[in-house]
N, C-alpha and C positions, 0 to 999 in steps of 0.2 A: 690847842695851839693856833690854829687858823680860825678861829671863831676870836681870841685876841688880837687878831691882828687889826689893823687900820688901815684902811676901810677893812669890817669882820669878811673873813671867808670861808668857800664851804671846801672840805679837806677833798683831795682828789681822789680818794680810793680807803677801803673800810682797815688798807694795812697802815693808810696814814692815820689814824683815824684812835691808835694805840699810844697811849703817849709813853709808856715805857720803852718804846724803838725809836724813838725820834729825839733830835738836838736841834734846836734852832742855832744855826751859827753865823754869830756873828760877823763884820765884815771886817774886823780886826784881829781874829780870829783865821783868818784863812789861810795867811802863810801856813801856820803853825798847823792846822788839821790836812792840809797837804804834804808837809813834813813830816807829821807823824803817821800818816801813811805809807811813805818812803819805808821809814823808818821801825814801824811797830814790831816788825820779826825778827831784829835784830838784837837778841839779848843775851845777856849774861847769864850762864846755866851754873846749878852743880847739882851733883849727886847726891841722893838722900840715902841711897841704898838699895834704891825702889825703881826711882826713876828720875829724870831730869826736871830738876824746879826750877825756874824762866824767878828769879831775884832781882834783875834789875836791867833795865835799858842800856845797850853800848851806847857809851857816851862820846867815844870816838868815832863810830858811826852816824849820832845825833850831829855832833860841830861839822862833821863832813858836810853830811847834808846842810845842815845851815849855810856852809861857806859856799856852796855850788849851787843854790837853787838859782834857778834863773830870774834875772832882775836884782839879786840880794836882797838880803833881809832886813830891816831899819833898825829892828831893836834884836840884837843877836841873843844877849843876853835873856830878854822877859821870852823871847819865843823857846830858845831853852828849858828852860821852868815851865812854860805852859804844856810843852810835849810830854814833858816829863813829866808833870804831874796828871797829865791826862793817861800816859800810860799807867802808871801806879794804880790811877782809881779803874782803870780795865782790869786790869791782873785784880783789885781785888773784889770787884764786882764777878770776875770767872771765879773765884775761890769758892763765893757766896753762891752760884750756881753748880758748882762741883760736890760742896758739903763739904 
């Protein structure tokens, strides 16, 4: 990732240096990776029998946050959909590390 960049650089440390731990993010991006840090523990559970399965992101949680962040949001809608699909693909990336 830092060897793409422009001008190329050299990564700061052997843990940057993994690219399966790292995201470059974007600068249109940032509300929404702020948000869904508010926001990522905030879900919808149920019972399997077993134990609690985390099925999906509180959604009234999510529009809070959007509506209170400081400064507001410009596109309330697209940052909705980005959180949410960034949570999805966590939950199903831990799935994939759980088996």
């Amino acid at each position: 990732m830092f060897a793409a960049r422009n001008p190329p650089q050299e990564a700061p440390c052997d843990t940057c240096t993994d690219e399966r731990k790292l995201v470059e993010l974007l600068p249109e991006n940032e509300q929404a990776s702020k948000i869904f840090l508010m926001c990522y523990n905030q879900c919808e559970t149920r019972w399997n029998g077993e134990q609690d399965i985390e099925i999906d992101l509180n959604h009234v949680a999510l529009w809070k946050a959007i509506e209170k962040f400081p400064g507001g949001v410009k596109d309330e809608w697209g940052t909705f959909q980005k959180v949410n699909r960034a949570w999805h693909f966590s939950q199903q990336k831990k799935r994939e590390r759980e088996g």
